[in-house]
Each structure stands twice: as C-alpha cells, then as structure tokens.
N, C-alpha and C positions, 0 to 999 in steps of 0.2 A: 274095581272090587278090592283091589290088593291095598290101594291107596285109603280105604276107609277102614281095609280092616289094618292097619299098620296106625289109623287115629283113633281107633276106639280105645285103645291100651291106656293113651295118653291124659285122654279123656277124663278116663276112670281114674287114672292114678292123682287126678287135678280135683276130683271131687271127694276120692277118699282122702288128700291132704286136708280139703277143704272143712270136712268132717274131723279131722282128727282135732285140726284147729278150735274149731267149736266147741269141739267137747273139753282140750285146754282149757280155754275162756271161762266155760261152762264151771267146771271146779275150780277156777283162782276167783271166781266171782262170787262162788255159794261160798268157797273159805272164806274168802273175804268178810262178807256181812255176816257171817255165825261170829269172825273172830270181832268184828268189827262191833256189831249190834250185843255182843253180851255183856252183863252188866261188868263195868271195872269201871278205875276212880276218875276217867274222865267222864263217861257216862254218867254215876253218879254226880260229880260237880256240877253236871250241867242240870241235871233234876232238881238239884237245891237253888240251883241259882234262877232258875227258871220258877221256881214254886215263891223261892223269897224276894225277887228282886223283878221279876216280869221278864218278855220275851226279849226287847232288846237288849237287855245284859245276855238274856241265855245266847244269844244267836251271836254276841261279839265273842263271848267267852267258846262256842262251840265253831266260830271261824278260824281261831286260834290252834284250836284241836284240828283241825283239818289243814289248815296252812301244813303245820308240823309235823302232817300222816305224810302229807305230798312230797314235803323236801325229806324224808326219809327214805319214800318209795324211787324217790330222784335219782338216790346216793343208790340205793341197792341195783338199780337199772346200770350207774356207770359202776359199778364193781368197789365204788369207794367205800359201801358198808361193809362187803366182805372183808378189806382190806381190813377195815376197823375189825370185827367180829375178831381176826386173829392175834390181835394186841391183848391181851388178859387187861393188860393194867386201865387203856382205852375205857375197855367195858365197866371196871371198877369203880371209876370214877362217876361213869355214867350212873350206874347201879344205887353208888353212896348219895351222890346229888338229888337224883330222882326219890329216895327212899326218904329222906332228911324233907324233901319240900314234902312229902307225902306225909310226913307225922307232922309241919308246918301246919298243913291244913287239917290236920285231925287234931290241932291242940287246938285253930280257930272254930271248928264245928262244936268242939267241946266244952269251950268256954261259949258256946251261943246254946247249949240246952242247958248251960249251967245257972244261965240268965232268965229270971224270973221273966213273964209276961209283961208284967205291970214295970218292969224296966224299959222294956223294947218300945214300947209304945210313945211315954215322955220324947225318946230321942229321936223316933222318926217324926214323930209331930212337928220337934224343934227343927225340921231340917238336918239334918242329921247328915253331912255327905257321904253318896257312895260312891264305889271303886268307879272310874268312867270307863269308856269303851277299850281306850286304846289299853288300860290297867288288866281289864278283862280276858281282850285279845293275847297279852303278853301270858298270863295266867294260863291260859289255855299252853300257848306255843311250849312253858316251862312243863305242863304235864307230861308232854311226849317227847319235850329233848329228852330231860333226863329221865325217860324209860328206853333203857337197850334192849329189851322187849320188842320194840318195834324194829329196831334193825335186822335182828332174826328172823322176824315175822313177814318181814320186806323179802327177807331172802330165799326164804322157804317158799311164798309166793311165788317169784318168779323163779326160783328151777321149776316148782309144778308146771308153770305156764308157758315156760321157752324152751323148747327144743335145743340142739348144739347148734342148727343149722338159722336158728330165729332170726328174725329180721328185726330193724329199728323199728319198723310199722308195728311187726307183733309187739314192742314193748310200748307203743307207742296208745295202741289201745289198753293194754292191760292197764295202765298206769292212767287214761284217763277214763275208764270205764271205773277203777277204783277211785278213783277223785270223786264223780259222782258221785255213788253207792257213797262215800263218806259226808257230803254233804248233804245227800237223804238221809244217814242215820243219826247224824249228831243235829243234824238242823231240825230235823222229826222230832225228835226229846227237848231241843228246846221249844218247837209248838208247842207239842202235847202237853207235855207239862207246865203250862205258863197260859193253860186256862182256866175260866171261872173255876171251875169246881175242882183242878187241880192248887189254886190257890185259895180255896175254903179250907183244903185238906189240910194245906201246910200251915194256913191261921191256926187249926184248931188244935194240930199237932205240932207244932211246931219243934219242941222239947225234944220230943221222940225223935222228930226225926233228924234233927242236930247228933242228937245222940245214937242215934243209927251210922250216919255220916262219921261223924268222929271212931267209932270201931270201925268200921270200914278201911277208913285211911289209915289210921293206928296200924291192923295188922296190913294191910299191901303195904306199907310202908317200911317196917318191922320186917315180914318177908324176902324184899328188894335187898333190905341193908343184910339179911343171914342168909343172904342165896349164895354168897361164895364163901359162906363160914362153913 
C-alpha cells in the first residue's frame, strides 16, 4: 500500500508535465500558422507568381521561403538570433536590405500593370525567358533573410514554447513541427493559386492585380526602411 501510494504522486506529476507540454506545442503551433498563414510579401509573391507563372515556379519560389523560415528557426533554437537581435546595427542592416528588395519588387509589379495586355502577350509567344527554379528559390530565401522580423518571431516562439528546464527533444519538435506547418502553408498558396480558375482570374485581371502587388511591397517596404526612423 505504502509502495503505490508513494507512485501515484509521481505519476501525476509525469502526466501533468506531459499536459503542460501539449499545451506549449499547442500555442507555438496556432502562433505559428496565424503568424505564418497571414497575408505579407512572401505570401503575396507566391500568389502572383503562382497566378502568372504556374505551380512549379510557385512551389521553387515558396521552397525558398521555407528553406529561410527553418535556418532562422535554427539560429533562434541555438541562441545566435538572440545574440543578433541585441546588436542594433545587425538588425539595421537587415531591416535596410529587406526593405530596398521589397520596393525592388514593388517597382517590378508596377512596371507589370504598367504594361499594356497587348504587350505581354507578343513576348510570351516569342519565348520570352523566365526566371528558372534555382532564380526563384534564391528569390524566396532573399525575402526572409533580409526580414529581421523573423528573427524576433523565431524568438518569441520559442520562449512561449521552452520552459528554462527544456530539452533538445522539446526544441527538437517545435522546430520540425514548424517546418511542416510552413511547407503546408506556403506550399498550399502555391497549389491553390496556380489553378484553372485562379489563372483565369489573373489573365483577366491581371493589371489590377500587378498593381495591388506593387502597393503592397511599396508600403512593407517603405515601413521596413522607417521602422528605426
């Protein structure tokens, strides 16, 4: 008697860890895909490129986006974003870079709804070369270096989800449980949008939505570059 009641304590204390655990996971994983699935310029780029150029570009362009979610989540698991996060100048750089490629792609969106239909049409007929995979993947990876956005977001993460006493396992799932979740949600946007009737829409609007894209990057871009003004 004395023997079982001295392991029931232990028991419990193994199951409520085990719960607390869960419920960790539980909110780094819904932060995750709220922070992860809402729209910003990597999601957008992957809508256009998926609408104007079909799925294998969206899906090289949104590997790239993920590659660069993971070696972020990498750096914040060994303490090297932190590290970075307290360097001001670090972050600046980052901030100025990322903000500069972002008005990059908001001067190419906007010189594509500047472009008459009856232009676009002649040069894809002729063969016209597009950007290739590897061009794509690179494209993607430059979206999320230079956003220091994700370093903080990496890092807020895992305090929610590690304890002081956490283990390599615990970071071990967080960090491929968010790998997943990141290649369902960017890999999901290049499906969805790089079908039929998401490429009817883009044929027939195509202007608009160049020019949606270009405000878009314009101000996150703009934003990026007067966040430390």
């Amino acid at each position: 008697m004395s023997i079982a009641f001295l392991t029931l304590p232990a028991a419990s204390e193994r199951r409520s860890a085990l719960s607390s655990q869960l419920h960790h996971l539980l909110l780094v994983y819904t932060a995750y895909v709220i922070a992860a699935g809402s729209p910003g310029p990597s999601n957008m780029r992957i809508m256009g490129v998926a609408m104007e150029r079909g799925r294998p570009a969206a899906l090289a362009l949104a590997a790239g986006v993920v590659t660069c979610l993971v070696f972020w989540g990498v750096m914040a698991a060994t303490g090297i974003s932190a590290l970075l996060a307290r360097y001001a100048e670090a972050l600046v750089v980052l901030e100025v870079f990322g903000g500069l490629y972002l008005l990059f792609l908001a001067l190419k969106a906007g010189r594509a709804a500047l472009t008459p239909d009856e232009s676009v049409a002649p040069r894809a007929e002729a063969g016209e070369a597009s950007p290739s995979s590897a061009a794509l993947y690179r494209q993607g990876l430059l979206m999320h270096l230079g956003n220091p956005k994700s370093v903080l977001a990496w890092i807020a993460l895992m305090t929610l989800g590690l304890g002081p006493d956490a283990s390599w396992r615990s970071v071990a799932v967080i960090l491929g449980g968010c790998a997943v979740l990141s290649v369902t949600i960017f890999c999901g946007y290049a499906v969805v949008f790089s079908t039929a009737p998401m490429v009817r829409l883009y044929r027939r609007a195509r202007r608009w939505i160049e020019g949606v894209l270009a405000v878009f990057f314009g101000l996150a871009g703009t934003r990026l570059l007067l966040s430390r003004a």
